[in-house]
N, C-alpha and C positions, 0 to 999 in steps of 0.2 A: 352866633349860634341860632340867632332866629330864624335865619336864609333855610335850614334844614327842616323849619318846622309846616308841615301843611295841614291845612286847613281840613280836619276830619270831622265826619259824621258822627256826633254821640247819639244826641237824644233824636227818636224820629218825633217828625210830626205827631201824631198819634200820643206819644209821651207827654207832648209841650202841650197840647191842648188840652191834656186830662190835668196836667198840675196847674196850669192857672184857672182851667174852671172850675176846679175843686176850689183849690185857694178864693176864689170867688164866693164859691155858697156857701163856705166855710162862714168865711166871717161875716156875709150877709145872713146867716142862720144864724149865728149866735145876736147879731145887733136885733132880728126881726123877734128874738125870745124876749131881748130884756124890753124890746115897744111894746109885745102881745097885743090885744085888743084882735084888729083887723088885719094886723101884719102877720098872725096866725098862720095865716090861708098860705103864705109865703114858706113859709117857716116849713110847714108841711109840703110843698112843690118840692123845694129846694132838698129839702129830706129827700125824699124821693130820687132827684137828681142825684146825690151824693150816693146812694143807694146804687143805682145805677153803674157811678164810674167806679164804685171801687169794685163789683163785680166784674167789668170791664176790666181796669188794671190786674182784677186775679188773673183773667185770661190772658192779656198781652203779658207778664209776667212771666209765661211759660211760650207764646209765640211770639210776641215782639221784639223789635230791633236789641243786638246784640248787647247794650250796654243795658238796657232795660229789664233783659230777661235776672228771674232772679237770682236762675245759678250762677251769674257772673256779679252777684253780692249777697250771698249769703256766706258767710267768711266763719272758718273754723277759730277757735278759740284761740288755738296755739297761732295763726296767721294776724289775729286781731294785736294779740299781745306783740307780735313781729313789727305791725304797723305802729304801735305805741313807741317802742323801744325806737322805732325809726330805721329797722333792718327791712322794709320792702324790697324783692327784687324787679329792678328793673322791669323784667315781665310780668310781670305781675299785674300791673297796669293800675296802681290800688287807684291813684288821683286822676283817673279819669271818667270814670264811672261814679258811683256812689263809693267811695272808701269804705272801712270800716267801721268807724265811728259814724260815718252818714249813715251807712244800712241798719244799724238799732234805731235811729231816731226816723228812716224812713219805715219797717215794719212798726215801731212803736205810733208813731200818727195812723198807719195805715189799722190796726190791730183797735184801735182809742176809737176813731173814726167807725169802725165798726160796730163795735160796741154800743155807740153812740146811735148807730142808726138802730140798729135793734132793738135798743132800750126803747126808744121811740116808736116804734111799733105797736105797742105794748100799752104806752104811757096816756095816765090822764090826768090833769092839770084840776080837778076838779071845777072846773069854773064851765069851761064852753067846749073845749078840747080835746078828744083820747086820739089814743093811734087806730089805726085801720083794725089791727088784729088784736084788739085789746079779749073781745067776746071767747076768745082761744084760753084766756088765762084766768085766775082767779080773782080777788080783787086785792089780797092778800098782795100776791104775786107783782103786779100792775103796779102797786104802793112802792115795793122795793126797788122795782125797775125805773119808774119816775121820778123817785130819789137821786135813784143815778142819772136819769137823764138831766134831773136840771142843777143836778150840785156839784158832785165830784167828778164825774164824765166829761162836763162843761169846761172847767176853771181848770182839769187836767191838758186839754186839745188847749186850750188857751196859753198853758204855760209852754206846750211842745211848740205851737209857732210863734211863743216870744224868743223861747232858747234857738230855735230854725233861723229866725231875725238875726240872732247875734252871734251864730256859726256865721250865717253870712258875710255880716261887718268885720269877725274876725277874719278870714279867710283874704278878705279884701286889703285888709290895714295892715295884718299881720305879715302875709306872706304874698300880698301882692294879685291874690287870684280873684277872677271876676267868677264864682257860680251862677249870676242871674244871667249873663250874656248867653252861655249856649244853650238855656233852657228856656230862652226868647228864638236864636240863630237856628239853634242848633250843634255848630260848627266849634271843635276849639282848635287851638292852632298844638299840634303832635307831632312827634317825630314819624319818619315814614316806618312804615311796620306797622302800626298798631291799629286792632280791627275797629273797622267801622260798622254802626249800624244801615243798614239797606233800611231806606226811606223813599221808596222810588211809588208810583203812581198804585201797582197794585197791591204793596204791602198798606195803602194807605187806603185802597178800597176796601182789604178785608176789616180793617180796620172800623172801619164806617160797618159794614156786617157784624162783626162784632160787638160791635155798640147800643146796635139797633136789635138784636137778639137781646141783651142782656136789659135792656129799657122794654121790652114786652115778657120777660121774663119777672120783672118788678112789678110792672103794671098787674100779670096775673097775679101773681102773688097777694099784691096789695087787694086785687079784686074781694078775694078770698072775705074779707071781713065785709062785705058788702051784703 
């Protein structure tokens, strides 16, 4: 069976670099909170970073490579429950993209993540610390938000990439499937027919356009409280 299967294009470039340097400043942003002090300064970059790609991901979400776009995982209820019972059709293509038990846990980090940078906008630590655009809010306001930034916003994103962990190990142990390979490659091995994402030189410069729009798009932003 395997002779039939070639080697297709899921995730573009653009995809794979936005999830591990998320995943990057992810958990160097939470380690750099619980050092505080001078790691601050980090803390707050990497904000920003994060800030950045997931504006980026809104946009490749609606123009990026075919498996990334979000109408090809944003999955109707009755299709979700399909996937459960284990009636996918064939075309459907649920295991090659994000399925549908992936796509709640990918908009649920995605939706946490945001939150998370917002809150922090906002937020002041009372000690040495606020966010850029604290001066916009109350101080009321600010209190509630930085509650969430360092309590339950925190230990929430925390638990979504320990369960993300062990989707993984399941997926591996259980039924044999590598997730982290074509999200390094690219490539998983498919039957012929099924579409791939176009990863080719200029979907990967708009890309970089993209990126660099939505990183002076923050930067303004952030100015704002200056």
């Amino acid at each position: 069976m395997s002779r039939h299967l070639l080697p297709t294009r899921v995730w573009d470039l653009p995809t794979r670099l936005f999830h591990w340097v998320l995943a990057t400043c992810v958990i160097v942003s939470i380690v750099s909170a619980q050092i505080g002090g001078n790691a601050m300064v980090w803390h707050f970059r990497l904000g920003y970073v994060v800030f950045t790609l997931l504006v980026f991901r809104l946009v490749w979400g609606l123009i990026g490579g075919h498996w990334s776009r979000f109408a090809n995982f944003i999955y109707s209820p009755s299709t979700v429950l399909r996937y459960l019972r284990g009636e996918s059709e064939a075309d459907e293509h649920h295991d090659v993209g994000h399925n549908p038990t992936g796509a709640f846990a990918v908009f649920g980090l995605l939706a946490l993540l945001a939150g998370q940078v917002v809150t922090g906008l906002f937020a002041d630590d009372e000690i040495a610390n606020t966010g850029p655009l604290i001066k916009f809010v109350s101080g009321a306001t600010s209190s509630k938000l930085t509650a969430w930034h360092t309590d339950y916003g925190q230990w929430l994103i925390v638990a979504l990439i320990v369960l993300h962990i062990c989707a993984i190990v399941f997926y591996l142990v259980r039924h044999k499937r590598n997730l982290v390979a074509p999200m390094i490659v690219g490539d998983k091995p498919l039957p012929p027919g099924v579409p791939a994402s176009a990863d080719h030189w200029r979907v990967r410069g708009l890309a970089l356009l993209v990126l660099t729009l939505c990183g002076a798009g923050v930067a303004w932003l952030v100015s704002l409280g200056g």
